[in-house]
GUZADO-388875 format. One line per 8 residues: number of its first residue (from 1); their letters; for each residue x, y, z of C-alpha. Coordinates in nm, 4 decimals. Layout:
NUM	A	X Y Z  ... .
END
This chain:
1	XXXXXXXX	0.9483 -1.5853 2.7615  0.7123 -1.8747 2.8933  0.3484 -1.7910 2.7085  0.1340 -1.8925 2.9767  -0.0908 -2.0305 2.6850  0.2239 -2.3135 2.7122  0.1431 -2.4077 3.0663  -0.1876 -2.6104 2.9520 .
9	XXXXXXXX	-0.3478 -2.7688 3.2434  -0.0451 -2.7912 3.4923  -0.0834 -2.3991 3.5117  -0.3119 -2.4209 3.8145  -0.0592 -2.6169 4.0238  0.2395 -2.4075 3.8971  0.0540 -2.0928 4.0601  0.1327 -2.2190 4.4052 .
17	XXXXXXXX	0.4828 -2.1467 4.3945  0.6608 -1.8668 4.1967  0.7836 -1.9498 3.8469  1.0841 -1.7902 3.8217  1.2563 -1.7807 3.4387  1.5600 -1.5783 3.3423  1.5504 -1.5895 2.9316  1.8966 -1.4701 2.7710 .
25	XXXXXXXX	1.7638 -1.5254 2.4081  1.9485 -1.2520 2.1377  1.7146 -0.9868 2.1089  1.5962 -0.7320 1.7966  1.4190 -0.5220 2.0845  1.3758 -0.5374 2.4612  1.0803 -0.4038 2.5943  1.0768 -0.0636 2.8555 .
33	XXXXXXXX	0.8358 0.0999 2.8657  0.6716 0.4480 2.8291  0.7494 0.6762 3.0991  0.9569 0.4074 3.2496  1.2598 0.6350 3.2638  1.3150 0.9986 3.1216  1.4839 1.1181 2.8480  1.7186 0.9189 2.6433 .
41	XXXXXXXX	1.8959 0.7450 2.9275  1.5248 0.5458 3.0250  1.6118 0.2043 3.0679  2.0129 0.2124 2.8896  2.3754 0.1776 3.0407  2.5692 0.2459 2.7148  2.9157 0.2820 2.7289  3.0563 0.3785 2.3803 .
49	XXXXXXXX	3.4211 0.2084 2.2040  3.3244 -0.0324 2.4779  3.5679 -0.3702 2.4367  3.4696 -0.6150 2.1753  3.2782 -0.9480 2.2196  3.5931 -1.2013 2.2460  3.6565 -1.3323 1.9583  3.3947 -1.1711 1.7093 .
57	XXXXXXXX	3.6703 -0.8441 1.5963  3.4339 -0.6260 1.4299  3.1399 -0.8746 1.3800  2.9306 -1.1180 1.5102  3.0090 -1.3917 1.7069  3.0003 -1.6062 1.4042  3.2415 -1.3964 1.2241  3.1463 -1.5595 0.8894 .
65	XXXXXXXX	2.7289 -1.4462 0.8537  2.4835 -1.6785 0.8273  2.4991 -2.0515 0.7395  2.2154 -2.3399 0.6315  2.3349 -2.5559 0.8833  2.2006 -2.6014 1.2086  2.5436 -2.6982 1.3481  2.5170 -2.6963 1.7523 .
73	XXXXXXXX	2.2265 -2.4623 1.7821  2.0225 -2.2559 1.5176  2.1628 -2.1272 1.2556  2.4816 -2.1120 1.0628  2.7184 -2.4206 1.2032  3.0168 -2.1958 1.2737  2.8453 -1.9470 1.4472  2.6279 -2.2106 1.6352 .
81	XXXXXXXX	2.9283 -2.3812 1.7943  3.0969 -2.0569 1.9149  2.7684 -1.9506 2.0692  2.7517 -2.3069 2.2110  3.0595 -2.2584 2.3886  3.0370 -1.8906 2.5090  2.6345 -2.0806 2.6476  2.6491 -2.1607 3.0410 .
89	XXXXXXXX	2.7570 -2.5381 3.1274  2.7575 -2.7748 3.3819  2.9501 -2.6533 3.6295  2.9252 -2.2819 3.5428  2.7471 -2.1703 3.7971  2.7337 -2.3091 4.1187  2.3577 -2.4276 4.3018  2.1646 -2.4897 3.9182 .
97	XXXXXXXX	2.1489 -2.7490 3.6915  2.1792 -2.6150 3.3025  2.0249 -2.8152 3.0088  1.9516 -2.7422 2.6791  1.6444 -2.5244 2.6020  1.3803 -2.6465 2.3574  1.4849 -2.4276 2.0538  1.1910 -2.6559 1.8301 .
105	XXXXXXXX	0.9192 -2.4821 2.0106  0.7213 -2.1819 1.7987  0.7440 -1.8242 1.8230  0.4162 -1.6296 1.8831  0.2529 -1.6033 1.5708  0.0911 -1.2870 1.4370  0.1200 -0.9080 1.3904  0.3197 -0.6623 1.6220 .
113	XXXXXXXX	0.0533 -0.4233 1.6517  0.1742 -0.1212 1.6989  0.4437 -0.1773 1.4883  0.7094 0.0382 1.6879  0.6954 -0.2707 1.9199  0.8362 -0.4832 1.7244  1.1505 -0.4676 1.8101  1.0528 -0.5388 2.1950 .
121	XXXXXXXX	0.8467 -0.8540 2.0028  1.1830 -1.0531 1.8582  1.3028 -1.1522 2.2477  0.9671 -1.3361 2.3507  1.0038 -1.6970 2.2208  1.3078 -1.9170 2.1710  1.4983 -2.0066 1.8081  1.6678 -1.7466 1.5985 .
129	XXXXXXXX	1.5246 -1.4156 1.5867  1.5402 -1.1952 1.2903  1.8998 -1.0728 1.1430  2.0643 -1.3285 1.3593  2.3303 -1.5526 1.2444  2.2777 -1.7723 1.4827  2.1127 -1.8992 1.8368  2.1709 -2.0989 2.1218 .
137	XXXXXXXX	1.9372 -2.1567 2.4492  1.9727 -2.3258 2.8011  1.7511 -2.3954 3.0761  1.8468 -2.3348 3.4390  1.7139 -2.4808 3.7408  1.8309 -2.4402 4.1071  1.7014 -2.4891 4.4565  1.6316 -2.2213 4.6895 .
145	XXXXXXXX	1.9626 -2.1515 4.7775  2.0145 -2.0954 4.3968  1.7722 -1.7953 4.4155  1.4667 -1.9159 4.5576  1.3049 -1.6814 4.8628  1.2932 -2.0275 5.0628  0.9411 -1.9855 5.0868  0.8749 -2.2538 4.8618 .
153	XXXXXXXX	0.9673 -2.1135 4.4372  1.1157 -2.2866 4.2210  1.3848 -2.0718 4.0323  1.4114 -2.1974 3.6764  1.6098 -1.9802 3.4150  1.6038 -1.9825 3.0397  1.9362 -1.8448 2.8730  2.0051 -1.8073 2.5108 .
161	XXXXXXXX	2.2433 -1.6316 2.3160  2.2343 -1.4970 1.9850  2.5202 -1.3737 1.7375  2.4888 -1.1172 1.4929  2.6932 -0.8513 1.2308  2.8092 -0.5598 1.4825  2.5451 -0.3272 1.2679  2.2480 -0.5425 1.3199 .
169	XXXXXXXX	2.3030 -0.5955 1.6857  2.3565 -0.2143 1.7714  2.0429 -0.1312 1.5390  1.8623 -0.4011 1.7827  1.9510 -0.2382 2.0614  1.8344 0.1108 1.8840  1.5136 -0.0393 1.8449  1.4803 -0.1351 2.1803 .
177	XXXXXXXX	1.4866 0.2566 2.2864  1.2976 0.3726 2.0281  1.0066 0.1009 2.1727  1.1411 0.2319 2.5075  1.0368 0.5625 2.4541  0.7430 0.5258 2.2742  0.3959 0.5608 2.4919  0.2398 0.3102 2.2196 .
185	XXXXXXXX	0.3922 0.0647 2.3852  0.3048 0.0561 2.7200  0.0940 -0.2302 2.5770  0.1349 -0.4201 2.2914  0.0061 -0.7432 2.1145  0.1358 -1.0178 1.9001  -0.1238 -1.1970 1.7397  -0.3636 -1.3372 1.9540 .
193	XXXXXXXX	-0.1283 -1.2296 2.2738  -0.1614 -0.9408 2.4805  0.0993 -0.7755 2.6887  0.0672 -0.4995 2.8929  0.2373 -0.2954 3.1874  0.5970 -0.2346 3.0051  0.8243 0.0059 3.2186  1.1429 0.0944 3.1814 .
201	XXXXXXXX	1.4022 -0.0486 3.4729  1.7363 0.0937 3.5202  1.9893 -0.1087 3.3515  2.2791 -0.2683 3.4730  2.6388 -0.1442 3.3547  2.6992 -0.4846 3.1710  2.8650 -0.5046 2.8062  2.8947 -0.2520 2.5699 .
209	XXXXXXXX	2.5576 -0.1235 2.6582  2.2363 -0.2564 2.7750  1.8623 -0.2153 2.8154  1.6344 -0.3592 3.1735  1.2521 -0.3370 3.1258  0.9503 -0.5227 3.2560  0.6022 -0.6480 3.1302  0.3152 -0.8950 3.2195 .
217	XXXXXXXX	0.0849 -1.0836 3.0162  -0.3091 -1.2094 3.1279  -0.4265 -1.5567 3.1107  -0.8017 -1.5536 3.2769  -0.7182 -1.4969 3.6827  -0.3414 -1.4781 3.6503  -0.0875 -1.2296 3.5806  0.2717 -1.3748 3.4729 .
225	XXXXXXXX	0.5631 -1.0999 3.5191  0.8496 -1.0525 3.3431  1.1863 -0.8993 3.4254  1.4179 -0.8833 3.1220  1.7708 -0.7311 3.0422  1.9081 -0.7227 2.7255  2.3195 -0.6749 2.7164  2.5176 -0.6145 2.4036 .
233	XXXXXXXX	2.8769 -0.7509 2.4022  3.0404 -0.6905 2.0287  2.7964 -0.8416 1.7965  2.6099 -1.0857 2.0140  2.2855 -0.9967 2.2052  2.1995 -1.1544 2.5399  1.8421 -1.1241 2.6435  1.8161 -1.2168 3.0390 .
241	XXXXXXXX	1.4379 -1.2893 3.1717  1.3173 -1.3392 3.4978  0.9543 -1.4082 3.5636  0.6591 -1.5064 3.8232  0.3109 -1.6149 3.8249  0.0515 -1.3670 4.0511  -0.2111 -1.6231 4.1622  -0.4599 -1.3989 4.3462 .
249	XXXXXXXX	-0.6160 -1.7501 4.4982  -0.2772 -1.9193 4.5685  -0.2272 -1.5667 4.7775  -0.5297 -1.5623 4.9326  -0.4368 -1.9705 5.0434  -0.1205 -1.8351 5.1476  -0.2687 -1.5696 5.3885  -0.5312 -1.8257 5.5601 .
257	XXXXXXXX	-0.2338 -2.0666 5.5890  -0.0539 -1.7985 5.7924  -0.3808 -1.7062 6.0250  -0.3651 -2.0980 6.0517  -0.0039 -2.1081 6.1847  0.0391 -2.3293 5.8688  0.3257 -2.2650 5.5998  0.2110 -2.1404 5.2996 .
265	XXXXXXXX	0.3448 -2.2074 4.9240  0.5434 -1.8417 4.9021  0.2765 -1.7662 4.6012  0.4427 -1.4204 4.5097  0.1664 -1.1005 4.5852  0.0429 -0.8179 4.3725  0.3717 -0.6231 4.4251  0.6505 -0.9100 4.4185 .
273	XXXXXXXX	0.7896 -0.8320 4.0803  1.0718 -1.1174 3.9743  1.4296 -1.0621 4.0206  1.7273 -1.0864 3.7954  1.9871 -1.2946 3.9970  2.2947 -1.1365 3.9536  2.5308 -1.3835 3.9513  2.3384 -1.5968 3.6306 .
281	XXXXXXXX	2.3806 -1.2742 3.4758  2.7600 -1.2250 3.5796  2.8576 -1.5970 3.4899  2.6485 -1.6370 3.1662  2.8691 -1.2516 3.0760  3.1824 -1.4008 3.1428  3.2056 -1.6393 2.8694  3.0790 -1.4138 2.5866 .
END
């Protein structure tokens, strides 16, 4: 997730287009929320025995636990590089550019307030989360024919992978529907952050099992969105994010630009939530 505390003073011109972000960071928790779904099944596709993550047996991607070295991501060297190479490449998927994502950058600081939230907490910031052997990140960026609406956004897509023991990553994903189903977190806050609106989504049937929700955060006039799906494969935990930025005065340019016969900037409206494109998620699931 892109805190739009992070945005500094560029944020005003990033509001005239959408902001689209697709994070795949290894998640303790996904976020759906309260009366998002019903029953057990809000916001899951599990399929149990599923196949195991290639390569990890009955483990995480690592196979070996966690390490001091950095090696080609965060944390332990071996399981780095194997992450590294199950990560999306040049090449991988046709129309975006990948590069690597800034893994120096903090994670929100503070208390997960309520605590049964916490879980849904661990996904929103890059690096390592907590349990994880290791992490790796990417940035994608494509042009509208990439996954733009062609009404002027700018897709850009954050991927990052994270390995952990089988136990860890299937109590993650436990957590996740516990959060799921708990009303106390149709908002929640870490620290000094705020976020509010979490629904459940229906999940795709990706992995061993997997969990969709959605959320938004404030920052004074704007509301950024986020779209995120969290697949388990074995013991590693992909966390995909898409987001936008509602700009109620980039809309309201947007509709006097149309009564002018001008084009607008495609500022997404109240109701555009962002979209998951399906084939980052289908090539970045390939290689785990």
């Amino acid at each position: 997730m892109r805190y739009v505390s992070e945005w500094g003073k560029n944020v005003k011109s990033a509001v005239s287009r959408a902001v689209v972000a697709v994070s795949v960071v290894a998640a303790l928790g996904s976020l759906a929320a309260c009366g998002g779904g019903s029953g057990d099944d809000a916001g899951k596709s599990a399929k149990p025995g599923a196949s195991k993550s290639a390569g990890s047996g009955s483990d995480s991607a690592s196979g070996s636990g966690s390490g001091a070295d950095g090696g080609a991501g965060s944390g332990g060297s071996r399981a780095a590089a194997k992450l590294e190479k199950a990560a999306l490449g040049a090449g991988d998927i046709k129309g975006y550019k990948v590069e690597k994502a800034d893994e120096a950058a903090a994670r929100p600081a503070g208390t997960v307030s309520p605590s049964v939230c916490a879980p849904l907490a661990a996904v929103l910031g890059p690096g390592t989360p907590p349990k994880a052997d290791a992490h790796v990140g990417r940035v994608l960026s494509g042009s509208d024919a990439s996954g733009g609406s062609g009404k002027g956004d700018v897709p850009i897509t954050d991927v990052g992978l994270s390995a952990y023991a089988r136990a860890d990553a299937t109590k993650s994903m436990e957590g996740l529907r516990t959060a799921l189903k708990s009303k106390k977190c149709s908002t929640f806050g870490v620290g000094a952050h705020r976020f509010l609106g979490v629904h459940a989504l229906p999940a795709p049937d990706k992995g061993d099992e997997a969990v969709s929700y959605k959320l938004a955060q404030r920052k004074g006039e704007f509301l950024m969105r986020e779209s995120v799906t969290v697949v388990r494969r074995g013991g590693t935990l992909v966390v995909f994010e898409a987001s936008n930025l509602y700009d109620p005065e980039g809309v309201q340019e947007d509709k006097e630009a149309a009564r002018d016969g001008r084009e607008g900037a495609g500022t997404p409206t109240a109701d555009e939530d962002p979209k998951l494109a399906p084939a980052i998620v289908d090539a970045q699931l390939s290689k785990v």
